[in-house]
N, C-alpha and C positions, 0 to 999 in steps of 0.2 A: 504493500500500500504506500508504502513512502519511499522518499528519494536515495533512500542510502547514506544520509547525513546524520545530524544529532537529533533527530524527532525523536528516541527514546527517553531524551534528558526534559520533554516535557510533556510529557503524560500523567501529574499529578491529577489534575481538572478527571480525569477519569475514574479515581477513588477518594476524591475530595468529600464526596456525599454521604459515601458507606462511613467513612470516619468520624462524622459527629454523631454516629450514635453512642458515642463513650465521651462526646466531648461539651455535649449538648450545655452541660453544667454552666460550662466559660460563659458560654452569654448570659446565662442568666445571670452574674455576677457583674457582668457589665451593665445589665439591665438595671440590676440593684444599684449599682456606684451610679447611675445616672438618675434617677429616679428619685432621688431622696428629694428632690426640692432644691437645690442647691444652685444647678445650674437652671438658665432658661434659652442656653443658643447651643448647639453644638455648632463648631466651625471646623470641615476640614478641609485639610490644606493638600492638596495631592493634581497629578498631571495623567494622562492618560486612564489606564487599566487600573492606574491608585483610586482614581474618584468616580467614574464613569457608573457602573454599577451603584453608590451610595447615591448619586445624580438620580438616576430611574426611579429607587426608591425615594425616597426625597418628593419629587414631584411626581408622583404615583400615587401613592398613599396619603390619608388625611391625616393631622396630628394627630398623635395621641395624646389623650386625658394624664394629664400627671407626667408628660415626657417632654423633654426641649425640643424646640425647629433644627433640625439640622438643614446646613447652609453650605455649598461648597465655594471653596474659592478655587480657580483652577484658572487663573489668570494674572498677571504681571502688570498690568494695563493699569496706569496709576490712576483714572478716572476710575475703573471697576473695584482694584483695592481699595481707593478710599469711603467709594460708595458703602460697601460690604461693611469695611470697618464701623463708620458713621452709623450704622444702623445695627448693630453689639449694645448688649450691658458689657462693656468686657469686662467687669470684675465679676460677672455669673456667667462667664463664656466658656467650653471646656474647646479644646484647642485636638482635633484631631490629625498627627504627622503622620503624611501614609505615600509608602516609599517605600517598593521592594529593595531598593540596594542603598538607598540615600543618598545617590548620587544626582538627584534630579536636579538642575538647576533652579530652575521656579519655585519647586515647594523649598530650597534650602532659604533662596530669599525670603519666602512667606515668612516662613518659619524664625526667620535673622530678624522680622520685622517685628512680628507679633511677639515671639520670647524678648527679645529688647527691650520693648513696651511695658511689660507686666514683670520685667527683673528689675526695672524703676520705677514700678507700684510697688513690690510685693518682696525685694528683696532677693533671699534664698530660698522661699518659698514659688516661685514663680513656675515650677514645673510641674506644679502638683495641679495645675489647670490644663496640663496638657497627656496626652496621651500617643502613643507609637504604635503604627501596623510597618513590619518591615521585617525582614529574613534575619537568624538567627547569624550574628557576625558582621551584618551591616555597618555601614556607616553611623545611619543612622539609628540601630540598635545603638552603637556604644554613644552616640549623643544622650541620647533618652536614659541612659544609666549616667552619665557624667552630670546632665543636669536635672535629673533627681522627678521624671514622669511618675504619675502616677498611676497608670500601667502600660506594659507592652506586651503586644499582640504578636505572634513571630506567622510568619510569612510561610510556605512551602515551598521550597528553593526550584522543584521540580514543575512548578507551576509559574508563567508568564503571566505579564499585569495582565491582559487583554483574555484568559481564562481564569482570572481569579475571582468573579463573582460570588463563586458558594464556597471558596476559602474568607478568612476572617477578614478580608479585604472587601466583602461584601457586608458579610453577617455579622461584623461587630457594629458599622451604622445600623445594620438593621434593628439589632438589639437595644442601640443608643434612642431610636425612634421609639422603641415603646411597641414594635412589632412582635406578633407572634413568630419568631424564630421556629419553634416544634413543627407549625404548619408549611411556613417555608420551604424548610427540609424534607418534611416527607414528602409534597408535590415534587420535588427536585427528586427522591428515592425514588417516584412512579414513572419518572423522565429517563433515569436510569436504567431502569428495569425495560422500560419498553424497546431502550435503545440496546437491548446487550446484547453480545454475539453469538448467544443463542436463540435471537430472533432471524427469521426469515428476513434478506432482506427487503422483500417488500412488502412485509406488515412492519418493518424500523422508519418510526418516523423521522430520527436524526439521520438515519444514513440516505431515506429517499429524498428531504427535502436537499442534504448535499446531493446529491448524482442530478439533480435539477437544475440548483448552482454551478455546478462545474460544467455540466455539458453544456446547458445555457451557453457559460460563459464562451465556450470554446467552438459553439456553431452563431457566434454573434450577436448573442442576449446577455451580454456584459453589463449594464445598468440594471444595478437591480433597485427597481424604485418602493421606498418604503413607506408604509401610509398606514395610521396608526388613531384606533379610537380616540376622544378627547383625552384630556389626561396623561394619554402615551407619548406624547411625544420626545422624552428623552429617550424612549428605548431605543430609538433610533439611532442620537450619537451614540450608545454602548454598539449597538449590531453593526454601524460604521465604521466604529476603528476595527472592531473584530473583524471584517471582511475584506476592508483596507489593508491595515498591518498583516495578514495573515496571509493575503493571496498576491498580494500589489510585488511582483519581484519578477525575476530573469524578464522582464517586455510582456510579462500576462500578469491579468488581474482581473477580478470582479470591481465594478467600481459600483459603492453603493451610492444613492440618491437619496438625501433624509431631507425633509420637512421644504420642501420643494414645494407644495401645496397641492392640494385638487387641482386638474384640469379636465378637459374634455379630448374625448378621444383624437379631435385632431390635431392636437398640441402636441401628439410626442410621435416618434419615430419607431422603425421597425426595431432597433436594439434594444427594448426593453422585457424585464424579468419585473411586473408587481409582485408586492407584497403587502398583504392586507393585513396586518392583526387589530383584531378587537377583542372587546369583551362586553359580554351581554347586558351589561347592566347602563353600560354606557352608549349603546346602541344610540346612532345617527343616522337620519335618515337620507338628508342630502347626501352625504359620504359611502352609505349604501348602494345609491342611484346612481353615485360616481364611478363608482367600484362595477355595478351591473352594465354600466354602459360600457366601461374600458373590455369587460368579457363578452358581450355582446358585438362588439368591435373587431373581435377578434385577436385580443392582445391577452399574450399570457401574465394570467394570473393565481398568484396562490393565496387561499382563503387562511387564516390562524383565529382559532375562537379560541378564548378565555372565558370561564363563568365566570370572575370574578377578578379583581388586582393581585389573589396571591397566585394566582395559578404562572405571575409571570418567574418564579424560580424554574420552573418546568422550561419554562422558554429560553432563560440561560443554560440551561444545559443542550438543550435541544440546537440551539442554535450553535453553541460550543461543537457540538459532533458533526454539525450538517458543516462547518466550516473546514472543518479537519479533512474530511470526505471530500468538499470542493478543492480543496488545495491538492489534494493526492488525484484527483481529476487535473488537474492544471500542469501536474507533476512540479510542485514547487514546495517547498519545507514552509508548512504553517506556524510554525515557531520561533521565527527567526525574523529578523528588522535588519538587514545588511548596510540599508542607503541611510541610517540614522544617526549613525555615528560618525560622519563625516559632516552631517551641520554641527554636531555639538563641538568640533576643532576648530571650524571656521568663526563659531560665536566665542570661542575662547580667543581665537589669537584677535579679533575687534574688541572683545573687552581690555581683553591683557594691554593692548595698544592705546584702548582711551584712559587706562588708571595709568599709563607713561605721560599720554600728550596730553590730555582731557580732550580730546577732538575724535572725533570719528575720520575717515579717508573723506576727503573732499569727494565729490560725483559730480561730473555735468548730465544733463539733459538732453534728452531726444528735442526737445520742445519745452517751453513754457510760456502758459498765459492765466493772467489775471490770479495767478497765485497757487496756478496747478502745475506741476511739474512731471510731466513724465520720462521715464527710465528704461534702459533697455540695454542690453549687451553690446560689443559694436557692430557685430555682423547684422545680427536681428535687426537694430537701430537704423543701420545703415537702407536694407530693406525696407523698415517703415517707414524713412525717409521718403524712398523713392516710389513706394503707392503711396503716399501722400497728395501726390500733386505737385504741382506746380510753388504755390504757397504750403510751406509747413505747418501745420496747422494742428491744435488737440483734438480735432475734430479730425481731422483727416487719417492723424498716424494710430486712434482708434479704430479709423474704420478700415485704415488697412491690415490692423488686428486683427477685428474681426471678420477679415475677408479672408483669413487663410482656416476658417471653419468649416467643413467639409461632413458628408456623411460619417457618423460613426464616430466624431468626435464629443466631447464634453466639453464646456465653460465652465468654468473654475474662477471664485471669487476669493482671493487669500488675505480676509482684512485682519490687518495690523492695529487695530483702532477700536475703541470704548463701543460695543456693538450694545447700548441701551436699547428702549425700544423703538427709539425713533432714527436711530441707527440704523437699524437692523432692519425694519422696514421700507426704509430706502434701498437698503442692499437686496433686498426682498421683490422690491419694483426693479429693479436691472435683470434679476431671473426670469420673474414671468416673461420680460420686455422680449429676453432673448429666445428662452425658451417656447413664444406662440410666433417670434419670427424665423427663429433656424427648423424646429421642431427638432432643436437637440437637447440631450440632457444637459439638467445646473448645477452646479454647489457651490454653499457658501462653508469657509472654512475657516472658523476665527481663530487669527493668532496670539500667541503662540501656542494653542491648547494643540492644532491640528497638527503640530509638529510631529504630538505623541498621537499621532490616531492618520489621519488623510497623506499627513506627510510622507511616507515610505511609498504609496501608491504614488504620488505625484510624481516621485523621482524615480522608483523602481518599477513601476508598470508597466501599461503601452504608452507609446506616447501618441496619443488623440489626446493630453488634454489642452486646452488654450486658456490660459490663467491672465489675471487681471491683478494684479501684488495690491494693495494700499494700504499705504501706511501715512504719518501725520506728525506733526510736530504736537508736542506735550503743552497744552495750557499750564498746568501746576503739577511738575514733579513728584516724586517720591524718591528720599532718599536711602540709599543700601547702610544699614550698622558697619560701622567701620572701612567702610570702601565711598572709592572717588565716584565708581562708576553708579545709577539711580536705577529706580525700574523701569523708566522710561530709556532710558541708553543701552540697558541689556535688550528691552524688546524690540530696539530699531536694530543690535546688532544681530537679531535674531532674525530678523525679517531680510538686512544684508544678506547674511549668510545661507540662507532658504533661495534667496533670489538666484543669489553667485551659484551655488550647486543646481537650480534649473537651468540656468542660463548655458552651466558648462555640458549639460546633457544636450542642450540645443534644444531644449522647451521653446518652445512658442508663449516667453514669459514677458512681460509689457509691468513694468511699475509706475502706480498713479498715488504723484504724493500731496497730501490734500493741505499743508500747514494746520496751523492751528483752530479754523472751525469747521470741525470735521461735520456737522448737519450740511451745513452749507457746500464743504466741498462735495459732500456724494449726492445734493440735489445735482450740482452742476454736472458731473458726472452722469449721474442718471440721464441729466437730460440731450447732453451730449450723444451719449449714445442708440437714449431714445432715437434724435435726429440722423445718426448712422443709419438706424435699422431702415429708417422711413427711405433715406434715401435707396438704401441696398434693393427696400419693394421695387423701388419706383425705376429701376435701371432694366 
């Protein structure tokens, strides 16, 4: 079934479930330490496969009676920290560090910021607000003993972020929440069981929805677009890095499609794989008739019913094997990130470089107007130069962008920028815009979280995809505990160095940098491009 590489070194996700029937106790104990009254926020602090899963849960579930909001932070973006922060009691905040090696960049800053903070409220005592999920021998294991957590959670070394859901990496938020844990797990034991290798496999539901996925992908149903009852919609980002991170490598991939919105059948193209999950209680009826029309169409679609919000442990897992399955389809090692480790050298040596100069590398521009500046490598530049036109223009060197879109590719939005919700909805207006004008697939992919999740597919995949970079200059900073460099200069160096490694694979990658009023600059944008699309009808 696999490649002949290290896929044995991660197959904990396969007896992660059978193992809390001896372990079940833990969370309750975590339930108890959370539960007394004492706190009223859990905050954690984690990037990819560390938060993604606590995310689903999180907004999935209602609070519980007698239990804190858990809140994740899973961003560097100093408009987003301080929003987050500002809206804490933080001396009733318990502070959750979650980091399989603890070498994550982002959560160590979280982490640098928030303990900083409450070591100048609280003294010596400052760790007893905070708690560790992290592999035995970590990093950040021996942080959380140095400054004095008051507990840690140990990781399964055999197990990657991106299948650790029903490891403690799921189940200790869950527990934090005030959630039934007993229930969780035993749906996840019936997920197991249906999936085991002594089922047929075509009554295995994780092994047939993978052989669906992979051949899919591999006869040119690559977009597998995902559409998700009210409420669901985080399950999405967890199912997208899982299929991203996991299949996105040697020039194949599954690209998945999240929160993309409803459309009508004529909106999308022949490469699409739907995915519907719901759950009965949430039933929508528009989204039903969306969903009937897209099958009626003729477009494939797979139906997922849930009676209820716990039955989604069952879908982590499910989805966990159907992935495994795709990838051994694809014949590519679904446990493995090869193209990831090569931004994180490129964002070191731009930090390293601004705690020498305080400067970033200067950049010139493809173009600049009225305070937008766009970016581009030289060759690529050089070409958008010359479909530009005659006059070079932001308008033009977009639309020679988006002229080199062709069947079978995707659009790709990589924002670098505070995506609130008026943000985000602009960015939201550039997909539909493009998506009912090409009738190809979107994504939006906020950085830096996409790093740990989209990122590996964008450099390791095929390459169909056409990305759009933005990034912004910082209104009001944040600065790092004992360093030159802020969070706003690691995440511009973050967004360089993403750019530098598409650029060197020879993406079809365009950066659009908006300065300081990022509403403004993506209306302008938006409309920009609106005016590409209108002209591209009209040719």
């Amino acid at each position: 079934m696999w490649t002949g590489n290290d896929e044995a070194d991660g197959l904990g996700w396969l007896d992660i479930v059978s193992a809390w029937s001896t372990r079940l106790h833990t969370l309750d104990l975590v339930r108890d330490f959370v539960g007394q009254g004492q706190f009223t926020d859990v905050l954690l602090l984690g990037m990819g496969g560390s938060s993604l899963c606590a995310h689903v849960l999180a907004k999935s579930f209602p609070e519980q009676e007698g239990f804190p909001s858990l809140q994740i932070l899973d961003s560097i973006d100093p408009a987003q920290v301080r929003r987050v922060r500002d809206g804490l009691h933080l001396d009733r905040c318990l502070f959750v560090v979650s980091s399989k090696t603890g070498n994550t960049l982002e959560t160590n800053l979280l982490y640098q910021s928030f303990f900083d903070e409450r070591r100048k409220r609280c003294g010596q005592d400052a760790g007893l607000q905070f708690i560790a999920v992290t592999d035995s021998g970590s990093t950040l294991h021996d942080i959380a003993v140095r400054d004095g957590f008051a507990q840690i959670h140990e990781g399964v070394s055999s197990i990657g972020g991106r299948y650790s859901a029903l490891s403690n990496v799921g189940m200790v938020p869950a527990a934090m929440m005030g959630l039934n844990t007993e229930t969780l797990i035993a749906n996840a034991k019936r997920m197991v069981a249906a999936c085991g290798a002594e089922v047929s496999i075509e009554k295995n539901p994780g092994v047939m929805l993978g052989l669906a996925l992979g051949v899919g992908a591999r006869n040119g149903l690559d977009k597998v677009t995902i559409m998700t009852s009210p409420g669901l919609d985080t399950f999405g980002g967890w199912l997208e890095q899982l299929l991203a991170e996991s299949t996105g490598k040697m020039g194949k991939g599954i690209i998945p499609i999240d929160s993309e919105g409803f459309g009508s059948p004529v909106d999308y193209g022949s490469d699409r794989l739907f995915v519907y999950i719901g759950i009965d209680s949430r039933y929508d009826v528009s989204q039903d008739d969306a969903v009937t029309a897209l099958e009626q169409s003729g477009q494939p679609v797979i139906r997922i019913n849930l009676s209820d919000v716990y039955g989604l442990s069952q879908e982590f897992f499910r989805w966990e094997m159907a992935t495994a399955v795709a990838a051994a389809v694809l014949q590519v090692n679904p446990f493995d990130q090869p193209d990831v480790e090569a931004g994180k050298v490129v964002t070191r040596e731009l930090t390293d470089a601004y705690e020498k100069r305080g400067a970033l590398p200067i950049e010139n521009p493809v173009v600049e107007e009225e305070g937008m500046r766009l970016f581009a490598d030289e060759s690529y530049g050089a070409a958008l130069r010359k479909g530009s036109g005659e006059i070079i223009s932001v308008q033009g060197v977009l639309g020679a962008h988006l002229a080199s879109l062709t069947a079978g590719d995707y659009f790709a939005l990589l924002a670098f920028v505070d995506t609130n919700s008026k943000n985000r909805e602009l960015l939201q207006d550039i997909r539909r815009m493009v998506r009912h004008s090409t009738k190809l697939a979107t994504c939006l992919s906020v950085g830096p979280r996409f790093l740990h999740s989209t990122g590996q597919l964008y450099k390791g995949g095929p390459d169909t995809g056409v990305f759009i970079q933005i990034t912004c200059d910082e209104t009001e900073d944040l600065p790092v505990p004992g360093r030159r460099v802020t969070f706003g200069i690691v995440k511009a160096a973050q967004a360089r160095s993403d750019f530098k490694l598409l650029a060197n694979l020879n993406r079809r990658v365009l950066r659009v940098h908006l300065g300081q009023d990022v509403e403004r600059g993506l209306a302008s944008l938006r409309d920009s491009i609106a005016a590409v699309l209108r002209q591209s009808k009209s040719k």
